[in-house]
C-alpha positions, 0 to 999 in steps of 0.5 A: 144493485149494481150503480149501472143501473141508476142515474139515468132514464130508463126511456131516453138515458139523460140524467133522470130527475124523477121516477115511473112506475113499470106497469104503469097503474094505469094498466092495472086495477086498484088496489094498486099491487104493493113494491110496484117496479119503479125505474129512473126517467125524465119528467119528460119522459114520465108525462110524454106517453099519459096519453098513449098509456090511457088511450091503450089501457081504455081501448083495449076494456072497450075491445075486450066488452065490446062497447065504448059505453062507461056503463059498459065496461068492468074495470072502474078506473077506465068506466072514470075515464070514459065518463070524463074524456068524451073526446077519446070515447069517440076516437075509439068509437070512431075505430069500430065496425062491424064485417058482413055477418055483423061482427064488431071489429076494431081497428087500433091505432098501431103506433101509440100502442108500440110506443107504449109496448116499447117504453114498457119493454124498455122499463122491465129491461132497465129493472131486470137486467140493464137499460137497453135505450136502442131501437129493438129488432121486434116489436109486435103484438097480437090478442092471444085468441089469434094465435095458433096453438103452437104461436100460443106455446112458443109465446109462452114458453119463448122457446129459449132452450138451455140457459147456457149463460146466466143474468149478469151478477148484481141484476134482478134476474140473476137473483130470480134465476138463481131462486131469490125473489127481489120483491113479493110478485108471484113467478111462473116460469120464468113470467112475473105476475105483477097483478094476475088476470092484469099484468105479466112480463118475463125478461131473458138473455140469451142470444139477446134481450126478449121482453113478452108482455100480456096486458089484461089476458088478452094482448100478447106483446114481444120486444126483442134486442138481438145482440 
């Protein structure tokens, strides 16, 4: 791999004095998918988003069975970490209501997860291509229930048109576009299946950087770099 790519973390840019893994496992169901994407980053970096991290992956389990009760939810690793944190069971409880016809709605703490959506965008970006440590142009997110149809489409097939250019040579994409798997994950297009029914992502470069995220088949996220 191109020595760009190393000795530096992939969140901040200072010298890195640990790894992380991209996903990280707590968005992920054990057993942990083997060859995990690993970048370089700070101890700083690597602990700083924990909470944030833990706090998105338990919001959006109790979102998607409509409880914050740890006898409510499916995935094991989120019913643990309710049943040990009563403090963040309440903060999410604390974001429910319910509209006049008696639907549950949840209202999300916006800037943990961008926090959380950009710090996974920027690791993909430093695996796949190169480290992209300026603020993107786009960072947003939505349940993949609310888009329309043509939104669903577009989301998923980004709309890039013809590859006029192709990945800088040395890069992970360039070999998966050039039909060369540099590790075991099943690909889809041009989408990376880290864990199905869990975690994908897909990175392009085309008149920018474009990083599309969906996490548990429910949260559809995108991170744009224009160049």
């Amino acid at each position: 791999m191109d020595e760009r790519l190393t000795g530096m973390c992939a969140y901040c840019g200072v010298e890195p004095d640990t790894s992380d893994h991209v996903p990280s496992r707590v968005l992920l169901d054990e057993p942990y998918p083997p060859g995990l994407p690993v970048v370089d980053a700070c101890e700083k970096c690597n602990t700083g988003f924990s909470l944030d991290e833990q706090y998105l992956s338990c919001f959006l389990e109790c979102v998607i069975c409509g409880t914050v009760a740890s006898t409510g939810v499916r995935r094991s690793n989120i019913k643990r970490i309710l049943g040990e944190n009563a403090a963040l069971q309440r903060r999410i409880g604390a974001s429910q209501r319910k509209d006049r016809t008696g639907n549950l709605l949840w209202r999300p703490e916006f800037e943990r997860i961008r926090k959380v959506l950009l710090k996974l965008a920027r690791g993909h970006v430093a695996y796949e291509l190169y480290p992209k440590l300026e603020e993107p142009n786009r960072v947003v997110f939505a349940p993949l229930s609310t888009l329309s149809l043509q939104e669903r489409r577009a989301f998923e097939d980004a709309n890039l048109g013809d590859l006029t250019l192709w990945p800088e040579i040395g890069t992970r994409a360039f070999l998966r576009a050039s039909d060369k798997r540099p590790n075991q994950f099943e690909q889809k297009g041009d989408w990376i299946l880290v864990q199905p029914g869990r975690y994908r992502y897909a990175v392009a470069e085309t008149s920018g950087v474009l990083v599309r995220m969906v996490l548990s088949e429910y949260l559809a996220c995108l991170v744009l770099w224009e160049h």
